[in-house]
C-alpha positions as CSV (number, residue, x, y, z in Angstrom):
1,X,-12.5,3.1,-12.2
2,X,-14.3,6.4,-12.2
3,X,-12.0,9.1,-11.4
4,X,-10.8,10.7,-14.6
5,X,-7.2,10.5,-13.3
6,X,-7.0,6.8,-12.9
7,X,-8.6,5.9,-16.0
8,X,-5.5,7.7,-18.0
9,X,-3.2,5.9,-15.6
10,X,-4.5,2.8,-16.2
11,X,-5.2,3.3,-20.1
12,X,-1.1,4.7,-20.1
13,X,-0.3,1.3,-18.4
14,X,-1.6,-0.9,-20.8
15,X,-0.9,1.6,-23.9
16,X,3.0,1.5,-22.9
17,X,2.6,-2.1,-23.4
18,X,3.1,-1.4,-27.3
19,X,4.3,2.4,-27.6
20,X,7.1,4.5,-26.2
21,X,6.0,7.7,-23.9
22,X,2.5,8.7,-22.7
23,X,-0.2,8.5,-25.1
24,X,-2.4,11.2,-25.6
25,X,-5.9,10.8,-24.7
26,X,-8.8,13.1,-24.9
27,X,-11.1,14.0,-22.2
28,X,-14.5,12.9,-23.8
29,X,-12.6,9.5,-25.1
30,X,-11.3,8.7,-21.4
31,X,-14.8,9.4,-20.3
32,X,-16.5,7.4,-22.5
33,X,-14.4,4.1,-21.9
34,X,-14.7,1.7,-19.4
35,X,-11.3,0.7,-16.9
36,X,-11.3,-2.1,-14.5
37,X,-8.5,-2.7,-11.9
38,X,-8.0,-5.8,-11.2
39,X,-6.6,-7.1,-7.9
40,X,-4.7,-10.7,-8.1
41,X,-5.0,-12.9,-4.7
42,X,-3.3,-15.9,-6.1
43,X,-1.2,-17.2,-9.2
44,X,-0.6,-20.3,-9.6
45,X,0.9,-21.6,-13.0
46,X,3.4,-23.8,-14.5
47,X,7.1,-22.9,-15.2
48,X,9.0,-24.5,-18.6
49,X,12.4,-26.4,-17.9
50,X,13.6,-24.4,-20.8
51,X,13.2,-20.8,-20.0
52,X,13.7,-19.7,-16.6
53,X,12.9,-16.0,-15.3
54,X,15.5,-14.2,-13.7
């Protein structure tokens, strides 16, 4: 990603992975780190007889 914008988007996404709220970020950090999107086509995987997903 290039646009400013997304990067903080993306960077919130994973950040609210392990803290409450948005985090603040400042403009010369955002622009100095690298974001990739990533688009999944397929998943495949294995599901455990002992926890199910609801």
């Amino acid at each position: 990603m290039t646009d400013h914008l997304d990067k903080v988007r993306g960077l919130n996404l994973i950040m609210k992975q392990y803290v409450e709220g948005e985090w603040p970020m400042a403009a010369a950090h955002v622009a100095g780190t690298r974001v990739w999107k990533l688009l999944i086509e397929s998943i495949t995987g294995k599901q455990s007889e002992d926890h199910f997903c609801s």
